[in-house]
C-alpha positions as a Markdown table, in Angstrom:
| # | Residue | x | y | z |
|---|---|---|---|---|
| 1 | Unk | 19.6 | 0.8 | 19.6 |
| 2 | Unk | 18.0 | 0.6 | 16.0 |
| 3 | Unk | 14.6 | 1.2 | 15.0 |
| 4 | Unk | 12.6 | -1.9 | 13.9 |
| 5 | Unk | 9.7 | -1.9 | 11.8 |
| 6 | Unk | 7.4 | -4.7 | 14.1 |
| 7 | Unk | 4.4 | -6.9 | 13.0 |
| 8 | Unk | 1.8 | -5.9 | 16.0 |
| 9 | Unk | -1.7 | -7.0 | 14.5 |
| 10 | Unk | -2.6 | -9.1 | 11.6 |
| 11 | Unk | -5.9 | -9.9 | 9.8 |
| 12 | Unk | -7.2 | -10.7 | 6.6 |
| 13 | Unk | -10.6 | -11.0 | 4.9 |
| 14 | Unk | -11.8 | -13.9 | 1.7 |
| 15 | Unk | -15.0 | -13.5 | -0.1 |
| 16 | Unk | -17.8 | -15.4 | 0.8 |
| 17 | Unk | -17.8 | -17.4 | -2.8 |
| 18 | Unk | -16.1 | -20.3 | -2.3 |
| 19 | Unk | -15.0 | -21.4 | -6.5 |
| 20 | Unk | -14.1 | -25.0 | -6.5 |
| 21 | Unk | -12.0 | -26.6 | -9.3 |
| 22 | Unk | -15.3 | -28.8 | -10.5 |
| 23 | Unk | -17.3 | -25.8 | -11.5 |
| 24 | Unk | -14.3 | -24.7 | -14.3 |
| 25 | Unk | -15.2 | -28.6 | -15.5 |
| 26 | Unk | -18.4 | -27.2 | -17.2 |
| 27 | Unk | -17.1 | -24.4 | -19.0 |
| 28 | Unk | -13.6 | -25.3 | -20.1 |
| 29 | Unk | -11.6 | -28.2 | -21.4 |
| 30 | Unk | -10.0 | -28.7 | -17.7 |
| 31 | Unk | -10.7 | -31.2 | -14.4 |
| 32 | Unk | -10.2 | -31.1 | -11.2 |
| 33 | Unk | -7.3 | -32.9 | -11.3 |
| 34 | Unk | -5.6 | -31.4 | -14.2 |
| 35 | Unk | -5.6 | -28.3 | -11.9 |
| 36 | Unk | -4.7 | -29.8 | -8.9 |
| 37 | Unk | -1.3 | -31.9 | -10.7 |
| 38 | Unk | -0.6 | -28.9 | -12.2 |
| 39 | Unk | -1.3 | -26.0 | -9.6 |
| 40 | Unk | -1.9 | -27.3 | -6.0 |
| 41 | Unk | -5.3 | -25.5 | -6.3 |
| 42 | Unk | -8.3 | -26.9 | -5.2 |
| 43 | Unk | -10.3 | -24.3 | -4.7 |
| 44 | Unk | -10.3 | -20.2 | -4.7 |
| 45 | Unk | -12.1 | -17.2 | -3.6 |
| 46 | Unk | -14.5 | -14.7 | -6.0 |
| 47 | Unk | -15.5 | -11.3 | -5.0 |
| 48 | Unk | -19.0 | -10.5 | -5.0 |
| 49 | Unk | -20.7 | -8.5 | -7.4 |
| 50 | Unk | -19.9 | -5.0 | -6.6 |
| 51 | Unk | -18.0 | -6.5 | -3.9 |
| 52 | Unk | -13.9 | -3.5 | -4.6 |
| 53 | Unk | -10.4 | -4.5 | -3.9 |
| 54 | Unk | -10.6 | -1.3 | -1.4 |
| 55 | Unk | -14.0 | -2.8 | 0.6 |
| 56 | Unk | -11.6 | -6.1 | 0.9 |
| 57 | Unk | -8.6 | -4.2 | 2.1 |
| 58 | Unk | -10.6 | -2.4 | 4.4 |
| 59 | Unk | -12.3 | -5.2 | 6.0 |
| 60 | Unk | -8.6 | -6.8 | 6.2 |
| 61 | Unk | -7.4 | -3.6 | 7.9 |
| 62 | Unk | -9.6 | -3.8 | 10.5 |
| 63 | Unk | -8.8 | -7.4 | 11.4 |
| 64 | Unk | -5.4 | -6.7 | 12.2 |
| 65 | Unk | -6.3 | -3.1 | 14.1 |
| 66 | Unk | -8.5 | -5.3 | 16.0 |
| 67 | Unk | -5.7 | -7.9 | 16.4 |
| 68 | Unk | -3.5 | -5.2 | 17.8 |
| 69 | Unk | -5.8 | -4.0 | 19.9 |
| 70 | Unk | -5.4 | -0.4 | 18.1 |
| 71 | Unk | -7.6 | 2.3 | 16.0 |
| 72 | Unk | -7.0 | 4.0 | 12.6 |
| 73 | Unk | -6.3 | 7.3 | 14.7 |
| 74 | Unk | -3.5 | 5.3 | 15.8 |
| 75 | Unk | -1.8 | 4.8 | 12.1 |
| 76 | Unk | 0.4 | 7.0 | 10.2 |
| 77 | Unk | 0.1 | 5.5 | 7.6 |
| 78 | Unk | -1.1 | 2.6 | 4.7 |
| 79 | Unk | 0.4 | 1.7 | 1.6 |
| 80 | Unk | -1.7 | -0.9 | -0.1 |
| 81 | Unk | -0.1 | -3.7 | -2.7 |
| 82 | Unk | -2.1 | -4.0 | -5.7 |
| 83 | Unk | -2.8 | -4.5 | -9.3 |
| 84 | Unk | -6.7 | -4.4 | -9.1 |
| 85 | Unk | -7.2 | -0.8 | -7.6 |
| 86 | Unk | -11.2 | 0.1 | -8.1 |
| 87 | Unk | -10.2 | 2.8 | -10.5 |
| 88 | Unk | -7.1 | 4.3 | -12.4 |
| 89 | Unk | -7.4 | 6.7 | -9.5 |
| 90 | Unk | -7.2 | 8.0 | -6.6 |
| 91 | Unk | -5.5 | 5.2 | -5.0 |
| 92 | Unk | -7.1 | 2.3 | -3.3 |
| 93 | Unk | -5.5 | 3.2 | -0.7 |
| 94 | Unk | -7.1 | 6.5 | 0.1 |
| 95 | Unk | -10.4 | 4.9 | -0.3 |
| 96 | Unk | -9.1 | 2.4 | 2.5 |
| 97 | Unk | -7.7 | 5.3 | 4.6 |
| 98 | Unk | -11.9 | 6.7 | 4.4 |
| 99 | Unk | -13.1 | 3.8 | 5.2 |
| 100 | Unk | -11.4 | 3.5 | 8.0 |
| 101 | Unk | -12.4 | 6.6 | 9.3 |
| 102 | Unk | -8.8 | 7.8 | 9.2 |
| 103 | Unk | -8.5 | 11.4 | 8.5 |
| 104 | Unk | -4.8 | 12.1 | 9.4 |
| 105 | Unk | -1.6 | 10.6 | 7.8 |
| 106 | Unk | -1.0 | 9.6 | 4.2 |
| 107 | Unk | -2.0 | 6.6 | 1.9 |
| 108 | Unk | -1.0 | 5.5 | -1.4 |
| 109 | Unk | -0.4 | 2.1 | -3.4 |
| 110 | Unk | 2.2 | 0.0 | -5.0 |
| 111 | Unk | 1.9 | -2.1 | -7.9 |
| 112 | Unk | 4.6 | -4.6 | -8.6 |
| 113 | Unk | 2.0 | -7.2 | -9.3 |
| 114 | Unk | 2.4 | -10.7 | -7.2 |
| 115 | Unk | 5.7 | -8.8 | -5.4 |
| 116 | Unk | 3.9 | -6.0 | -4.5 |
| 117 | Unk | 3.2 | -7.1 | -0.6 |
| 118 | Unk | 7.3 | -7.3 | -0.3 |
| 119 | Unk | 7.7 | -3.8 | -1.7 |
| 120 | Unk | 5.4 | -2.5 | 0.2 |
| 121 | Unk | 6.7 | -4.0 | 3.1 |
| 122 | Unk | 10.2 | -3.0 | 2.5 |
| 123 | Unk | 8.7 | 0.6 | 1.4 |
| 124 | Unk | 7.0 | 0.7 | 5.4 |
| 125 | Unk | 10.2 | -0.4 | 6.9 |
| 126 | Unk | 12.1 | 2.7 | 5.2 |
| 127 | Unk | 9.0 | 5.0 | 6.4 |
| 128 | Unk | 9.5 | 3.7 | 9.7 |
| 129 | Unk | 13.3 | 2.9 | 9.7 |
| 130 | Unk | 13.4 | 7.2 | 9.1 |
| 131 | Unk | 11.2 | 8.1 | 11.7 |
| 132 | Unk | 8.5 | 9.2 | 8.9 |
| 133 | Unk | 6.2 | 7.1 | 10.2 |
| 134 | Unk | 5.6 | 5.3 | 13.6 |
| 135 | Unk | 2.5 | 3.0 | 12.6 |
| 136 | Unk | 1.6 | 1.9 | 9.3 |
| 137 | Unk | -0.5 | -0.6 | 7.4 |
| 138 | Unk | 0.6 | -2.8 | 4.7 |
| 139 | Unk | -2.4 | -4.4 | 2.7 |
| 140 | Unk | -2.4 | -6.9 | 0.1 |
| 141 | Unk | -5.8 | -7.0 | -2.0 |
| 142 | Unk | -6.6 | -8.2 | -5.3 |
| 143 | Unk | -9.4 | -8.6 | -7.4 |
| 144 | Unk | -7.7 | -10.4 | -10.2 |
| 145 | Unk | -11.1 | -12.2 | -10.5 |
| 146 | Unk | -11.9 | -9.1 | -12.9 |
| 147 | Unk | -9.1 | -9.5 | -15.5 |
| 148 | Unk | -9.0 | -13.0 | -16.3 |
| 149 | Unk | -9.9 | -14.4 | -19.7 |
| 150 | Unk | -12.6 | -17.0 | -19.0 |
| 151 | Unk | -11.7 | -18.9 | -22.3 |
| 152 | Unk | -7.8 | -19.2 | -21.3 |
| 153 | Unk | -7.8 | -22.3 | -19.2 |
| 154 | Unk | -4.2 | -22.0 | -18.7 |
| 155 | Unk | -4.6 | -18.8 | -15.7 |
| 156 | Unk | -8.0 | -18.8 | -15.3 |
| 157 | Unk | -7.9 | -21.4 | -13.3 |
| 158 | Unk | -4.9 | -20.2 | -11.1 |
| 159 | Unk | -6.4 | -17.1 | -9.4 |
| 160 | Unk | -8.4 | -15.9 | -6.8 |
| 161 | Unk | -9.5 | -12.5 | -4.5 |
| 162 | Unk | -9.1 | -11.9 | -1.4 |
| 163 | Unk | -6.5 | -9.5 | 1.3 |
| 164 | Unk | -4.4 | -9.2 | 3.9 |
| 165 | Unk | -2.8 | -6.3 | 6.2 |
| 166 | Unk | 0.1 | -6.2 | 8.6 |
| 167 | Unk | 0.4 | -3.4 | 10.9 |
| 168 | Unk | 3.6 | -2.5 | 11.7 |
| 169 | Unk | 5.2 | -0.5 | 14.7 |
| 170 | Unk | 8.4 | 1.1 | 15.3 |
| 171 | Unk | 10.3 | -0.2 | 18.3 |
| 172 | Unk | 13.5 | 0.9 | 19.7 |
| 173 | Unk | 15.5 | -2.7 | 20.2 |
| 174 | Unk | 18.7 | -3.9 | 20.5 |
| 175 | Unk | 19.8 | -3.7 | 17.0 |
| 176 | Unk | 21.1 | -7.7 | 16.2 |
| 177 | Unk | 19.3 | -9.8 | 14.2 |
| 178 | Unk | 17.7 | -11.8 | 17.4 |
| 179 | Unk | 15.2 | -8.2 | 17.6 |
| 180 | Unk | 11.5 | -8.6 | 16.2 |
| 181 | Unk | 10.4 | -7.3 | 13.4 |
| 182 | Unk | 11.4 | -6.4 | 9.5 |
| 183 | Unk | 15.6 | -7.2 | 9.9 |
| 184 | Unk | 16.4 | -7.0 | 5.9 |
| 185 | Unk | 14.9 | -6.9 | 2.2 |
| 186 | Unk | 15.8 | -7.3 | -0.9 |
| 187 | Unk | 14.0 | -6.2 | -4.3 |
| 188 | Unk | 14.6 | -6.8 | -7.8 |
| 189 | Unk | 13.5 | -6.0 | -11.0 |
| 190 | Unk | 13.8 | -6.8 | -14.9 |
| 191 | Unk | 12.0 | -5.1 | -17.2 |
| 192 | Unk | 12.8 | -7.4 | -20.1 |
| 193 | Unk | 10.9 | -10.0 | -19.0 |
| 194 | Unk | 8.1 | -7.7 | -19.5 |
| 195 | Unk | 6.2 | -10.5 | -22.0 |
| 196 | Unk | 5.9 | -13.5 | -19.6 |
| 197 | Unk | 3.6 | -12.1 | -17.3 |
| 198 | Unk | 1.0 | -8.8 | -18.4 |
| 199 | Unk | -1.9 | -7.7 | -18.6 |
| 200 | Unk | -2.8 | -6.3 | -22.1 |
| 201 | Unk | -5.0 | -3.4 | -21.4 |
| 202 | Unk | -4.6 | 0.0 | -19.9 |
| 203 | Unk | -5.1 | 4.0 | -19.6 |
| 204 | Unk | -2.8 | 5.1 | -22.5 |
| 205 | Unk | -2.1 | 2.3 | -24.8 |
| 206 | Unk | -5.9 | 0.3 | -25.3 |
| 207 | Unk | -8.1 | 2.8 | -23.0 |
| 208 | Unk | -9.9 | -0.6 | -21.9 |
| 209 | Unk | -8.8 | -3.1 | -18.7 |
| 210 | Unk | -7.7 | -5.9 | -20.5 |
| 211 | Unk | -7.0 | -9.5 | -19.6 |
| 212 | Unk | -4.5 | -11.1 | -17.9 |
| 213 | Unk | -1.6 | -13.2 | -20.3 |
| 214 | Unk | 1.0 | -15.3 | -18.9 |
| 215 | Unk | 3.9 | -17.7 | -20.7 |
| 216 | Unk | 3.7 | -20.5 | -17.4 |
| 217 | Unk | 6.7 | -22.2 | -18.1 |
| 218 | Unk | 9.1 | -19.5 | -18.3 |
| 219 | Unk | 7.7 | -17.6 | -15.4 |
| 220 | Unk | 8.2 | -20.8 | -13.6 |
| 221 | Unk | 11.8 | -21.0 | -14.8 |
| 222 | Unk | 12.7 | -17.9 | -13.8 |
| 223 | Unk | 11.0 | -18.0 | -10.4 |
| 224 | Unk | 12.8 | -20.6 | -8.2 |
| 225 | Unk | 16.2 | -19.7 | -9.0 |
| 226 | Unk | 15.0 | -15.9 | -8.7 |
| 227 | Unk | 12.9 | -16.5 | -5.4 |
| 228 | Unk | 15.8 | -18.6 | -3.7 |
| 229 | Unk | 18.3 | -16.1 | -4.6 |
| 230 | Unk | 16.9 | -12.9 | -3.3 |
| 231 | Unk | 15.7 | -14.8 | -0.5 |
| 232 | Unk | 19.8 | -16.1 | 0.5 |
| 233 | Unk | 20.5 | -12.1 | -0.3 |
| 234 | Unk | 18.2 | -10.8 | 2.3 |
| 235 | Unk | 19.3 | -13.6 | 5.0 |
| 236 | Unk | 22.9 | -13.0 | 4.3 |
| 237 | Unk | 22.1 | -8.9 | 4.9 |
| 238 | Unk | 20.6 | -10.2 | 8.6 |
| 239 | Unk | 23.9 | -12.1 | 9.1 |
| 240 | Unk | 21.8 | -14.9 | 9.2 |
| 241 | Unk | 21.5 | -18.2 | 6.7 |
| 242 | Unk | 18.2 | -20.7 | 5.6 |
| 243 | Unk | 19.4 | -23.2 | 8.7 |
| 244 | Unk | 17.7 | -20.1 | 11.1 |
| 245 | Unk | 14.3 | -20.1 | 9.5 |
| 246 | Unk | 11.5 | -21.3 | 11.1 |
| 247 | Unk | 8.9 | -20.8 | 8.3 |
| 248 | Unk | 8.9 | -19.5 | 4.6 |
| 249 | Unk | 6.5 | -17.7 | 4.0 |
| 250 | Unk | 6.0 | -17.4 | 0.1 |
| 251 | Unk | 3.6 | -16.2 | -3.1 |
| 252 | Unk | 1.2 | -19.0 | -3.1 |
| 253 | Unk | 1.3 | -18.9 | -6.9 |
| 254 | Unk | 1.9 | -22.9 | -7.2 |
| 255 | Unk | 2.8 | -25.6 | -5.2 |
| 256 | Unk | 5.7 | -26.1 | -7.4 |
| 257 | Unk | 7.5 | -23.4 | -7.5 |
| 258 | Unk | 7.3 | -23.5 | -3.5 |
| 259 | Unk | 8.2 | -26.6 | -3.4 |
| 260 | Unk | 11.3 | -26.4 | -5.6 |
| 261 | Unk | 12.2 | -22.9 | -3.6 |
| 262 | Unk | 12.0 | -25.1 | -0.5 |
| 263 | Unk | 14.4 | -27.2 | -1.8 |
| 264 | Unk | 17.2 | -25.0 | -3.5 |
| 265 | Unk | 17.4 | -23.5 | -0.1 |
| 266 | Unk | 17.8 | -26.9 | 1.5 |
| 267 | Unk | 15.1 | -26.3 | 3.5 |
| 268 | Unk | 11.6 | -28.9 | 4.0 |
| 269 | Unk | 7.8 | -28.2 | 3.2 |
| 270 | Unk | 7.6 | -28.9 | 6.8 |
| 271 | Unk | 9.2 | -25.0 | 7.6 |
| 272 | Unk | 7.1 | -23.6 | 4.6 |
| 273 | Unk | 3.7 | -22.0 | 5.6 |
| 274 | Unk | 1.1 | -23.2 | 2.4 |
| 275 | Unk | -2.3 | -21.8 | 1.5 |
| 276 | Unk | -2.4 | -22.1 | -2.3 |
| 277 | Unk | -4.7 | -25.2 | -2.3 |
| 278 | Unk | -7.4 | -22.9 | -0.6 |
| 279 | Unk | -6.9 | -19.5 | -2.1 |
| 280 | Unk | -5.4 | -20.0 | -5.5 |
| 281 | Unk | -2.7 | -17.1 | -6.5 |
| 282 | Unk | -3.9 | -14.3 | -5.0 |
| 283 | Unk | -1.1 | -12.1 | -6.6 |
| 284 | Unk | -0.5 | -9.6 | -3.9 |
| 285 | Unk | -2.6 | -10.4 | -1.2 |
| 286 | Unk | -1.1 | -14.0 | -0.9 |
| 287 | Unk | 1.9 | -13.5 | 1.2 |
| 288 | Unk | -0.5 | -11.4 | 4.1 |
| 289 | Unk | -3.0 | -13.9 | 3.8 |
| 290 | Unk | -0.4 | -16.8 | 4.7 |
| 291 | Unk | 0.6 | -15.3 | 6.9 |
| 292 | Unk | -2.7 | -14.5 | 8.8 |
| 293 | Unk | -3.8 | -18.4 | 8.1 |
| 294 | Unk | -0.8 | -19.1 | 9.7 |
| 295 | Unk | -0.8 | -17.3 | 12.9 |
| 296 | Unk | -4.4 | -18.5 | 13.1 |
| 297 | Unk | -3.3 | -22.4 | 12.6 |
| 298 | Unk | -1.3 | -21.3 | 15.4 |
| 299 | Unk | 2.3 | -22.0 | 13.0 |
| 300 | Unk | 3.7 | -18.4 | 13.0 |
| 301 | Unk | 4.8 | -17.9 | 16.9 |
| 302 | Unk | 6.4 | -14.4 | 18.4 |
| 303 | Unk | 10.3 | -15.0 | 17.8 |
| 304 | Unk | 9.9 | -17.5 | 14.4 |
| 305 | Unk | 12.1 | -16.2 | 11.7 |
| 306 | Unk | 10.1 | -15.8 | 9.1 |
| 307 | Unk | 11.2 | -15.3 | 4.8 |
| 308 | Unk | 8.8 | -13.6 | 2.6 |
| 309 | Unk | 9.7 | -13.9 | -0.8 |
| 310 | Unk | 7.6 | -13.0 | -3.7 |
| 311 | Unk | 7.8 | -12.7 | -8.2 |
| 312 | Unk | 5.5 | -11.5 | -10.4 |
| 313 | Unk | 4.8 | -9.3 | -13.9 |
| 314 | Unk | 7.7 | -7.1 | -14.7 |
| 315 | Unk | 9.6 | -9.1 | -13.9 |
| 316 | Unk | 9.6 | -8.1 | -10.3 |
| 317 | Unk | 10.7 | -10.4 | -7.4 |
| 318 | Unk | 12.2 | -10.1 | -3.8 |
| 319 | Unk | 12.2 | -10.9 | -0.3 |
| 320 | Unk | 11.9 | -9.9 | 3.5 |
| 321 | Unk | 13.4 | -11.6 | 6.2 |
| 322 | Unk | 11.6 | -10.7 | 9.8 |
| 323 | Unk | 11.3 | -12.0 | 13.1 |
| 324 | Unk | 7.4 | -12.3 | 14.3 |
């Protein structure tokens, strides 16, 4: 018998501002369709004024307790992806944890930008894999609506807010790679990449937030080969190839790079799961919220093999392979 880390409940949460590509037209040298050739966006989420990455994860939390037909006094722990936490700290985390009404357990974030919902995952399956923890939540949340450069039509264009949670359970199972739940990962990192993708403000070098900066082209050559790689590596640790998955399940950063993913792994859009046209790149949150949309579309079914796979700032990249 071996330990899995299972997906139980799911949820996630948008803002109610709906931010399509048109309304960019009057404020930048952009149009609709220039986004839409480019990105695969057509329209993206804002957070409200006020409106915290922690009151988003929260609210995403909840979905997916409700989903599993479970309470916060039933979790153990969360671990929440992101690179928007409300302040430098506590954690966003721990504000979700109060929110929740959870006074027990632990809390605490991760921040490997757009990969940070596949190291948290893999980071939940270790907790649970150890018998450290027999419940926890993995949030995505994001408000990268707050550190965009409104003058830079190049990313501000790309992103959007929003989150998503898992909540995962350990289950004694069988041990092959036909069980449910988290069967490998696979993470990655590059620091020397460190210029492609940043943010150029924070605590000890500017004392301010800054503004997101991005070189597009070369994130988007290092991506497919990167994202196809470490997703082969975490099949091949399953004992299991791209023929077995039913759905990819990847950072909606652009259509793109998920389409040129798709096809180094030989597999069709028709087996990848897409939101990207309605959310935008919601760094973190993106892979949760796919996969919430596509439970709800009624996609995602219990025994699909699913691939997670994920890059972003760092550079940082990697992937799960699970069975819903």
């Amino acid at each position: 018998m071996t330990r899995r880390a299972v997906v139980v409940g799911i949820g996630h949460y948008l803002p109610e501002r709906v931010v399509e590509n048109a309304e960019f037209e009057t404020s930048l040298d952009t149009t609709d369709e220039w986004i839409r050739t480019r990105s695969g966006i057509e329209r993206r989420h804002f957070a409200a004024e006020g409106e915290t990455t922690s009151d988003m994860a929260a609210k995403a939390a909840e979905r997916a307790l409700a989903d599993a037909g479970l309470t916060a006094d039933d979790v153990d722990a969360i671990i929440v992806a992101t690179s928007t936490a409300d302040l430098t700290f506590p954690s966003a985390a721990t504000m979700v944890q109060s929110k929740l009404g959870m006074t027990k357990g632990f809390a605490f974030d991760v921040q490997a930008v757009c990969a940070g919902f596949v190291y948290a995952l893999s980071n939940a399956n270790a907790l649970i894999a150890s018998g450290q923890a027999s419940r926890v939540l993995v949030i995505g949340a994001e408000t990268f609506s707050r550190i965009m450069d409104w003058t830079d039509r190049a990313t501000c264009v790309l992103f959007g807010d929003g989150a998503g949670a898992l909540l995962l359970e350990g289950q004694e199972l069988a041990g092959t790679n036909k069980d449910r739940g988290i069967l490998a990962t696979d993470l990655n990192s590059d620091g020397r990449y460190k210029d492609l993708l940043y943010v150029d403000g924070g605590v000890s070098s500017t004392q301010s937030t800054g503004h997101l900066r991005m070189q597009g082209n070369q994130v988007f050559r290092h991506a497919v080969e990167k994202l196809a790689s470490t997703a082969n590596t975490a099949l091949d640790r399953a004992g299991l190839s791209a023929a077995d998955v039913d759905w990819i399940v990847p950072h909606q950063a652009n259509i793109r790079i998920i389409q040129g993913t798709a096809k180094k792994m030989g597999l069709s859009m028709d087996n990848v799961v897409v939101t990207v046209q309605d959310h935008g790149n919601t760094s973190a949150a993106s892979i949760p919220l796919a996969l919430s949309v596509g439970k709800e579309r009624g996609q995602i079914k219990e025994g699909d093999l699913i691939v997670t796979e994920a890059i972003g700032g760092g550079l940082a990249w990697g992937a799960v392979v699970l069975r819903w």
